[in-house]
C-alpha positions as CSV (number, residue, x, y, z in Angstrom):
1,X,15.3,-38.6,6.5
2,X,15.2,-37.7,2.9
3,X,12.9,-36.3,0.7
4,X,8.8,-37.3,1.6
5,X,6.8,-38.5,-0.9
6,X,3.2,-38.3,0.8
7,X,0.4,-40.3,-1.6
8,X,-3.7,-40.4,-0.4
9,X,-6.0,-38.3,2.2
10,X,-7.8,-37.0,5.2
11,X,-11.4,-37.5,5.3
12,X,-13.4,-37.6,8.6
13,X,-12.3,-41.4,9.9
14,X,-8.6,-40.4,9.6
15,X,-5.5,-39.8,8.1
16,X,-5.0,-42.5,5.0
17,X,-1.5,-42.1,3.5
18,X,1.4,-43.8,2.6
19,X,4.6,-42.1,3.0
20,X,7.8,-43.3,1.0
21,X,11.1,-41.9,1.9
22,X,12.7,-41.4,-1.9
23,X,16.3,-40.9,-0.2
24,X,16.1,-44.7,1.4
25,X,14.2,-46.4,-2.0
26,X,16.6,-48.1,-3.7
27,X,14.7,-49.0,-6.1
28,X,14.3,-52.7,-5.7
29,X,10.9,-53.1,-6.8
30,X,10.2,-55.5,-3.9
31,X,7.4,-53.3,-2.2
32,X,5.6,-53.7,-6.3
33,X,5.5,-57.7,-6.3
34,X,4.6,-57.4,-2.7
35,X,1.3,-55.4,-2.6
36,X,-1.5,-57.7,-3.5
37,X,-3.7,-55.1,-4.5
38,X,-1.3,-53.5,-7.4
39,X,-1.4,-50.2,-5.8
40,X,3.0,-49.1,-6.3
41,X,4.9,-48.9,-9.6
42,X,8.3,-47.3,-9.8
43,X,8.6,-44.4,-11.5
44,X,11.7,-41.7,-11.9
45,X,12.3,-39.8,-8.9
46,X,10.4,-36.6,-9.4
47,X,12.8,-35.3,-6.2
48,X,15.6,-35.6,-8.5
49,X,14.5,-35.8,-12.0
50,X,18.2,-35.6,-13.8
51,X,18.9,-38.7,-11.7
52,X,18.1,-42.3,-14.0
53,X,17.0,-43.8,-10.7
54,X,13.7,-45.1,-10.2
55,X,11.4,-44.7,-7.2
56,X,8.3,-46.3,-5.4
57,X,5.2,-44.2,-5.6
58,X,1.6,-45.0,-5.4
59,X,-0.4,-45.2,-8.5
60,X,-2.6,-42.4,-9.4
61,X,-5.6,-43.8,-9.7
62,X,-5.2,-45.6,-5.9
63,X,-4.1,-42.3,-4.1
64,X,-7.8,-41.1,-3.3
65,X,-9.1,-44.9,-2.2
66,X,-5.8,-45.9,-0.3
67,X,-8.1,-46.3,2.9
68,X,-10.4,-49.1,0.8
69,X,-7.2,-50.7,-1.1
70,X,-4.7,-50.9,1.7
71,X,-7.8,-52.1,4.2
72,X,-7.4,-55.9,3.2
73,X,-3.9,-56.1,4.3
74,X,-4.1,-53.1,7.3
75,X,-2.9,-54.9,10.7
76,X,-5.5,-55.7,13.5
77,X,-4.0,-57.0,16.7
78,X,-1.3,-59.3,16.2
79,X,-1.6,-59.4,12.3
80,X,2.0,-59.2,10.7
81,X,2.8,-55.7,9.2
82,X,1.9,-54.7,5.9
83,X,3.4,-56.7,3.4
84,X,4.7,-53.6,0.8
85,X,6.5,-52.5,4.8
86,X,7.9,-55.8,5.3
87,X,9.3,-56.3,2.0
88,X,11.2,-53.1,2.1
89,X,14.8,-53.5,3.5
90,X,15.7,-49.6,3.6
91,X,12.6,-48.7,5.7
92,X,11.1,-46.6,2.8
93,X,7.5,-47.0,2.9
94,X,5.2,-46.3,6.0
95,X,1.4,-45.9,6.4
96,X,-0.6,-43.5,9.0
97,X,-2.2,-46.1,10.6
């Protein structure tokens, strides 16, 4: 695994973050048109800031309210996976829950 890029919090119903491996991002965008509530933009890759390549990361003002924002999409039974998780090919982006 590469370098961790760990966006939202703990508060006392859990662990709400979404973790996005910045070594497997290629930068595709995909995981941006694919999140219906606008939450990822790509940025440079603070991990390797010389480096022109850009990166998915969560947008500051969603990282304290991932928990409410991600909860419309957040699989229940045998809902499909999250849709920012399915449309990423390298595996980059995973959620705590």
């Amino acid at each position: 695994m590469g370098y961790q890029a760990f966006y939202g919090y703990s508060d006392g119903s859990g662990d709400w973050y979404i973790r996005i491996d910045t070594e497997l991002c290629n930068g595709c965008g995909d995981c941006v048109s694919a999140c219906p509530a606008g939450l990822l933009e790509m940025v440079e890759d603070e991990y390797h800031p010389l480096s022109d390549d850009l990166k998915a990361s969560i947008k500051a003002a969603h990282r304290k309210s991932i928990k409410y924002d991600c909860g419309p999409c957040k699989p229940v039974g045998d809902r499909p996976p999250l849709p920012c998780v399915a449309a990423c090919d390298p595996g980059a982006i995973a959620h705590s829950w």
